[in-house]
MARLO-872697 format. One line per 2 residues: for each residue x negated, y, z negated of C-alpha. Coordinates in Angstrom, 1 decimal. Example, Ala and Ser with C-alpha at 12.3 -4.5 7.8 and 13.67 -1.06 7.14 Angstrom:
% residues 2
-12.3/-4.5/-7.8; -13.7/-1.1/-7.1;
END
This chain:
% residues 410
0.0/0.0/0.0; -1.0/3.7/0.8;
-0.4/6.9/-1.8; 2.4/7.5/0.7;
5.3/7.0/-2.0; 6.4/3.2/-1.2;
9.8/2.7/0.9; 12.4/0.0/0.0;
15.5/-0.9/2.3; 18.3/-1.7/0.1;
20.8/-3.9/2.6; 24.0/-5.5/2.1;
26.0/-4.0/-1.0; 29.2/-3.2/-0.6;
31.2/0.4/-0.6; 30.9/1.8/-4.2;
34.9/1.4/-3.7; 33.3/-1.7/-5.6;
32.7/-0.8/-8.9; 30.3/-4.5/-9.1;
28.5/-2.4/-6.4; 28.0/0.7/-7.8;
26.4/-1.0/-11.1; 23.9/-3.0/-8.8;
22.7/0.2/-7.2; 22.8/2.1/-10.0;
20.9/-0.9/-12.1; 18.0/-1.6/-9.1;
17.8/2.3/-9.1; 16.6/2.0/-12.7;
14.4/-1.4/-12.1; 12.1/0.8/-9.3;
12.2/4.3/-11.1; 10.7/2.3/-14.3;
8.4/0.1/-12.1; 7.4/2.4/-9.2;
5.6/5.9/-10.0; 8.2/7.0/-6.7;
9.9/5.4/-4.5; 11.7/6.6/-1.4;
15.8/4.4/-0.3; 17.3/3.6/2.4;
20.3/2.5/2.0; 22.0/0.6/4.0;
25.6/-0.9/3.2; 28.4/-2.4/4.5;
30.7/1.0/4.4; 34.6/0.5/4.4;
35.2/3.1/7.1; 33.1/6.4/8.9;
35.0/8.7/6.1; 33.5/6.1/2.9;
29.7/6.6/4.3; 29.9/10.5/4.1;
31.7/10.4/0.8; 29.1/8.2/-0.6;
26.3/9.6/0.9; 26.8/13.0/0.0;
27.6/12.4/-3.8; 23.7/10.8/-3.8;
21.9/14.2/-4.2; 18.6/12.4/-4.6;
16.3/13.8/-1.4; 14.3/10.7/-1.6;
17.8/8.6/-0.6; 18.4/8.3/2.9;
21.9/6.6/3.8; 22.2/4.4/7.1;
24.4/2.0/8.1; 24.8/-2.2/7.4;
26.4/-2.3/10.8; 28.1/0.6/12.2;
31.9/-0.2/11.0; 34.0/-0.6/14.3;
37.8/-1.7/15.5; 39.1/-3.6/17.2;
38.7/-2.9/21.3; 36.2/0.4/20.1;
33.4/0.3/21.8; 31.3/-0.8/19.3;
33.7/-3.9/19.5; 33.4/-4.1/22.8;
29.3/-3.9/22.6; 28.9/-6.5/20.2;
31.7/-8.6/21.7; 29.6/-8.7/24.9;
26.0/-9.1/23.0; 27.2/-12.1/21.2;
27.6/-14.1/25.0; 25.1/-12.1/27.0;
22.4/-11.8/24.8; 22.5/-13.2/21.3;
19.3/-12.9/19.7; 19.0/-9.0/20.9;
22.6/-8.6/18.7; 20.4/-8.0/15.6;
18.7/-5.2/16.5; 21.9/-3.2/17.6;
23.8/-4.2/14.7; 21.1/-3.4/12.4;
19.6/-0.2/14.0; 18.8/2.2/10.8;
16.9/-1.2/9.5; 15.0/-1.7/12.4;
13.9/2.5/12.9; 12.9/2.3/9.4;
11.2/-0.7/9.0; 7.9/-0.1/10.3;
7.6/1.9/7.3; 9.1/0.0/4.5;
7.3/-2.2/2.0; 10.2/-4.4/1.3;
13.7/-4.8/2.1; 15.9/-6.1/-1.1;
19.8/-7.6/-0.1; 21.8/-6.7/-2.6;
25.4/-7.2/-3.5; 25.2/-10.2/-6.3;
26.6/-12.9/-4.3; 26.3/-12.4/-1.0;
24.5/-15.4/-0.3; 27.4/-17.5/-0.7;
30.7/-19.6/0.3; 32.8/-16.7/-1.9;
33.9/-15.1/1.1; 34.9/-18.1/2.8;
32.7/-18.6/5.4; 29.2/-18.7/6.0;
26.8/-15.7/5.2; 25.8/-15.0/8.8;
25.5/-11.3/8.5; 22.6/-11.8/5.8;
21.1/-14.6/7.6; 20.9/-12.8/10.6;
19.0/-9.8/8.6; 16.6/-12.1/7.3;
15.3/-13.2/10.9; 15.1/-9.7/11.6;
13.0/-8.8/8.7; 11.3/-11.9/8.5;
10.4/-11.3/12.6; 9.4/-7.4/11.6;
6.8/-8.8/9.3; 8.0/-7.2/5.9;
9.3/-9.2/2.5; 12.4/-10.0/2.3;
14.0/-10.2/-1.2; 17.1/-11.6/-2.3;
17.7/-9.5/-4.9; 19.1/-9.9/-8.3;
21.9/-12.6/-7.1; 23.8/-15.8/-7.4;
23.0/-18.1/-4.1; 25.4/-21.0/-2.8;
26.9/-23.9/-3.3; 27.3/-24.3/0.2;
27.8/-28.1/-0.6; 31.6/-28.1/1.3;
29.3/-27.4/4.5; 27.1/-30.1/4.0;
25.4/-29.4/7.6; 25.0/-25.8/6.8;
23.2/-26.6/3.5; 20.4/-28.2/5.3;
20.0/-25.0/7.3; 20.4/-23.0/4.1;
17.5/-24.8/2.5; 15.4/-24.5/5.6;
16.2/-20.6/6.2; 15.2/-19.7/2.6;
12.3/-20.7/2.2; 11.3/-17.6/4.2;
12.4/-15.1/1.8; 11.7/-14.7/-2.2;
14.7/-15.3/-4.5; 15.7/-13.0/-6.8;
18.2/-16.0/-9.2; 20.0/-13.7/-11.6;
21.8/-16.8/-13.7; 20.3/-20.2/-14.5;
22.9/-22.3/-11.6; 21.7/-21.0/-9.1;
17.9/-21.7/-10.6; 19.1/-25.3/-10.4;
21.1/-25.7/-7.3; 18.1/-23.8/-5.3;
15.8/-26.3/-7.5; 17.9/-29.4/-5.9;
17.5/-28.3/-1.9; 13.8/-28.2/-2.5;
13.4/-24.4/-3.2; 11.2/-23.7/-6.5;
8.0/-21.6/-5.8; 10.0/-18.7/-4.0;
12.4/-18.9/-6.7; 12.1/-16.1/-9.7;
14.7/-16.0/-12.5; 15.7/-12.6/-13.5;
18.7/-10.6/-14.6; 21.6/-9.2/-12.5;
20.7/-5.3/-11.9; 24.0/-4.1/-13.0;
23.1/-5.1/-16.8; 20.9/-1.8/-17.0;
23.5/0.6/-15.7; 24.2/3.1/-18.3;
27.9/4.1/-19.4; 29.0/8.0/-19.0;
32.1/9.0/-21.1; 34.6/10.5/-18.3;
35.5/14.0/-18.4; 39.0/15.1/-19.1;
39.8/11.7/-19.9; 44.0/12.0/-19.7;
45.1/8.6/-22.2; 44.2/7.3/-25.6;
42.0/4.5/-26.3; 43.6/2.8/-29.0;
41.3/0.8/-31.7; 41.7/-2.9/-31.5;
42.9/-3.3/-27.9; 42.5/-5.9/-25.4;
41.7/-5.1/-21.8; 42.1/-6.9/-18.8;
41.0/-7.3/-15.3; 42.8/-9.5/-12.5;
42.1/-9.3/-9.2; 44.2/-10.3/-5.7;
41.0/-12.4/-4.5; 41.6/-15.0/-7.5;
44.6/-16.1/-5.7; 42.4/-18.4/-3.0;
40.9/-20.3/-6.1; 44.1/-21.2/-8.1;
45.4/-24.2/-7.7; 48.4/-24.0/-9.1;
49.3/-20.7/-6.5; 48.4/-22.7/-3.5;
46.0/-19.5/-2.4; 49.7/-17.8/-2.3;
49.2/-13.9/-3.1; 52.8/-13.6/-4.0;
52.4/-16.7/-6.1; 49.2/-15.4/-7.8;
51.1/-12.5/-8.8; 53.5/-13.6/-10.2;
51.3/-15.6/-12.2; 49.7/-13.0/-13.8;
52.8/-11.0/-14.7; 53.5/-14.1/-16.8;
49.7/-14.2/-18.1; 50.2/-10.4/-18.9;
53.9/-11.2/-20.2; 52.5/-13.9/-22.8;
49.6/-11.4/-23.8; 52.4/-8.5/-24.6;
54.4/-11.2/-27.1; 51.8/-13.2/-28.7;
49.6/-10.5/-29.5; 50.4/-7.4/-31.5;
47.3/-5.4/-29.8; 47.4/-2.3/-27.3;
46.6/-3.5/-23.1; 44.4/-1.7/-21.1;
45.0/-3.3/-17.6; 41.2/-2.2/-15.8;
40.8/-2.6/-12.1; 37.5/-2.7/-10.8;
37.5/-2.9/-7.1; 39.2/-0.5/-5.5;
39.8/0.5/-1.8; 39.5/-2.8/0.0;
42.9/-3.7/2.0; 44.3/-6.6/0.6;
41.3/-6.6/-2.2; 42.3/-4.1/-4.3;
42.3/-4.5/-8.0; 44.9/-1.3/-8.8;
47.5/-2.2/-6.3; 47.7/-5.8/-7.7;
47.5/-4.9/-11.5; 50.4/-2.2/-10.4;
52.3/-4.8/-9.0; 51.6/-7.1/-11.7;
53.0/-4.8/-14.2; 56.2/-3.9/-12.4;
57.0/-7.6/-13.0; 56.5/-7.5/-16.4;
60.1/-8.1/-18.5; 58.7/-6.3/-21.5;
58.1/-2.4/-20.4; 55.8/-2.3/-23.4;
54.6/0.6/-24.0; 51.7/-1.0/-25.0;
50.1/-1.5/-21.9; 48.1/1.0/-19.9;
47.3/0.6/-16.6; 43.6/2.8/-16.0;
43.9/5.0/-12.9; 41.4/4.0/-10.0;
39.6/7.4/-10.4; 36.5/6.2/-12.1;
33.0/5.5/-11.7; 31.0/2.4/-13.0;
29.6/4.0/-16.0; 32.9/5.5/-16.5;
34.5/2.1/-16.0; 31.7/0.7/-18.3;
32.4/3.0/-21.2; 36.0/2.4/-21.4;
35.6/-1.4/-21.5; 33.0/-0.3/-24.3;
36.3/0.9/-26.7; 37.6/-2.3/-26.4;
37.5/-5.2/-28.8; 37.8/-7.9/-26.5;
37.9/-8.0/-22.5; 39.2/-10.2/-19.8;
38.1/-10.0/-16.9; 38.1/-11.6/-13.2;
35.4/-9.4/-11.4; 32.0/-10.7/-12.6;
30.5/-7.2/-12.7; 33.4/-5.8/-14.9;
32.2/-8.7/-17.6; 29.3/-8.0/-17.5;
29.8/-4.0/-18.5; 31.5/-5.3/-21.6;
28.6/-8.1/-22.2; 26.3/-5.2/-21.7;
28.5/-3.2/-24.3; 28.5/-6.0/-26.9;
31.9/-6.7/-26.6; 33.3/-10.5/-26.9;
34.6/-11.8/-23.3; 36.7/-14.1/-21.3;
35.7/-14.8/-18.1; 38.2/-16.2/-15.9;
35.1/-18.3/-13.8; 36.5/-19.0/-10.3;
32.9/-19.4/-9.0; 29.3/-20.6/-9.9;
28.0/-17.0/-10.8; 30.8/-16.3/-14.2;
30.3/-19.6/-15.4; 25.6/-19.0/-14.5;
26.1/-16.2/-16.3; 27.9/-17.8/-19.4;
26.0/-20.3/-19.7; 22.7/-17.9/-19.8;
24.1/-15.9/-22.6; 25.6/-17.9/-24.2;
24.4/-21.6/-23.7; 27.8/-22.6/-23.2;
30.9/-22.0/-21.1; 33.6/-22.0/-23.7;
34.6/-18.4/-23.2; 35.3/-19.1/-19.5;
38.3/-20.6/-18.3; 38.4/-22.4/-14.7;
41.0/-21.9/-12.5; 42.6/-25.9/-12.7;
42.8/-24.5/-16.2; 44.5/-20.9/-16.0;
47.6/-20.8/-16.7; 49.5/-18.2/-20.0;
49.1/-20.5/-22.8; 45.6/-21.1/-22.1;
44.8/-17.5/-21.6; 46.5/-16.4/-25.0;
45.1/-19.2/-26.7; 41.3/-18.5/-25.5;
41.6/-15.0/-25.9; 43.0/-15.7/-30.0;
39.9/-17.9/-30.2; 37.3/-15.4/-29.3;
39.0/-12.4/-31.3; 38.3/-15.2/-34.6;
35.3/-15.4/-33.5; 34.6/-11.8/-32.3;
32.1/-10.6/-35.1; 29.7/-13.9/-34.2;
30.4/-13.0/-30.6; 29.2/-9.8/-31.2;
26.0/-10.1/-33.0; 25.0/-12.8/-30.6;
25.6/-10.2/-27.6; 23.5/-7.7/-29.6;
20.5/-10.2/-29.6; 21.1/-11.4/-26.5;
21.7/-8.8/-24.3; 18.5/-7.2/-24.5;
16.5/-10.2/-23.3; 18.7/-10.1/-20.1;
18.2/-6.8/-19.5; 14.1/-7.0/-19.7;
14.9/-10.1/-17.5; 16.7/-7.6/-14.9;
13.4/-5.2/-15.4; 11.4/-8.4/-14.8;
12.4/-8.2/-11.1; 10.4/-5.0/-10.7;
7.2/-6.3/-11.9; 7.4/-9.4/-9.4;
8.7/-6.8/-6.6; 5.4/-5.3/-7.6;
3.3/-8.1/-7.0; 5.1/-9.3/-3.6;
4.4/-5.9/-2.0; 0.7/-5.1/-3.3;
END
């Protein structure tokens, strides 16, 4: 490396609509202030719309941030749909470096490009990771580390042909593991010596109090966070949206009677059509038979250390989205996760050597909710002081990540 201040590409997080996304910036922000004398970003993510790039781009004031995009966002029959439509069948291997333009102007000059977004690297979605796959090659091809940063990788054991490829393709690029299944599952394709095991980024974000703040946090409450995309891992729903719903009025419903405790009802991923935490806990709530004025649905106007400080007053949280778990892990404060994927019940396990606050989803259903959260409100002050010895090993695990960034690009 030169005195020229070093240059890292951060690829592949989401729109800060994401809350989960936010943290992770905000978190690897931290790791390569503390770790780098300066640094200079670009940052390069997968943008909701034209309008969601210059929103987030001009509320970064840092000079030293440049904002590009993932892939230029396009509709269907644009011409950017058209282009890549056409690229796919004329010339494949030349899609790359049209789809990921800012990456490939900048990369001469970059000392590593990091893919963040927590779980990218996975079946979550649905179907393969080709978008990151394809910016591997590209880096990989440009000459410069690539680093999977701070995440949860696979299973991809449902695609049993595509696991073989997965296992081949990364051993090109250094592993970031943030939680000990993945360790393990990258352990059993063969990958171990470009494996690290660190913390998840978004453990280090700070919280902010929000300004103006327009509702009462009552002592002793219980907030909550469901999301739409559990709806494709319940069972018992049949991936049914409608069904999911009303499912969680009823978890909501048994909360309200068999708890005498005020409800903050927290989305945490807003913005996203069909995706969106605040329309579905809206929804949710207009089913509920009990009006209760003890429930409080949180308004989707607030940032991730806003989000992180309100989950902070709570004295126990429930949440879906892993990143809105770990703000009230980070905050000391006992949680259910509802683990619909490797990375919840990873992360349980490494804090707590168990998974008995998780609950699968053969298992959700009202009882067992009410029942689990009962249990970890008995056991709250244990829960607590375990977090508050805990939680700071994780986060120098999450600083970790900068000192072996450190040694990859020297």
């Amino acid at each position: 490396m030169t005195n020229k201040k070093p240059l890292f590409i951060l690829a592949g997080n989401g729109s800060n609509y994401n809350r989960g996304c936010e943290a992770i910036f905000r978190g690897t922000r931290r790791i390569l202030t503390e770790n780098f004398d300066k640094t200079r970003l670009l940052i390069v993510n997968s943008y909701l719309s034209n309008e969601d790039f210059k929103i987030q781009s001009s509320d970064d004031t840092d000079s030293s941030h440049v904002y590009g995009f993932m892939r230029k966002p396009y509709k269907r029959f644009d011409r950017y749909w058209f282009l890549y439509k056409t690229m796919r069948v004329v010339t494949p291997k030349s899609v790359k470096h049209v789809m990921y333009k800012d990456i490939v102007n900048w990369g001469k000059d970059a000392s590593a490009v990091l893919a963040l977004g927590g779980d990218n690297y996975s079946l979550d979605g649905g179907v393969p990771p080709t978008l990151c796959t394809d910016l591997d090659i590209l880096v990989r091809s440009m000459g410069i580390p690539m680093v999977i940063w701070g995440a949860s990788v696979g299973p991809f054991i449902k695609l049993p042909e595509y696991e073989k490829y997965m296992a081949k393709h990364l051993k090109d690029v250094h592993i970031m593991a943030r939680e000990p299944e993945t360790v393990r599952y990258l352990a059993n394709l063969g990958l171990t010596e470009n494996v690290y095991r660190v913390g998840d980024p978004a453990f280090l974000m700070e919280s902010r109090e929000p300004e103006g703040i327009d509702f009462q946090i009552e002592p002793d409450s219980i907030g909550l966070n469901l999301s739409p995309l559990m709806a494709r891992f319940i069972k018992r729903t049949a991936g049914s949206p409608d069904k999911w719903k009303n499912l969680s009025a009823e978890i909501l419903n048994n909360i309200i009677k068999k708890t005498d405790r005020n409800i903050y009802l927290i989305p945490h991923v807003m913005g996203y059509p069909g995706n969106n935490d605040y329309l579905f806990l809206k929804d949710v709530l207009s089913q509920v038979s009990d009006k209760s004025e003890r429930v409080t649905l949180i308004p989707p106007i607030y940032s991730a250390p806003e989000l992180k400080w309100i989950i902070s007053k709570m004295a126990i949280f429930a949440g879906a989205r892993m990143h809105s778990t770990i703000a009230a892990f980070s905050s000391f404060i006992p949680t259910l996760s509802f683990a619909y994927s490797i990375k919840a019940k990873g992360m349980n396990e490494d804090i707590f050597g168990h998974n008995n606050y998780c609950i699968s989803p053969e298992d959700l259903c009202p009882e067992v909710v009410v029942e689990k959260i009962k249990f970890i409100l008995r056991d709250s002050s244990d829960i607590t002081e375990h977090l508050k010895k805990r939680i700071p090993e994780v986060k120098d695990l999450a600083m970790y990540a900068g000192r072996i960034l450190k040694e990859i690009v020297k």
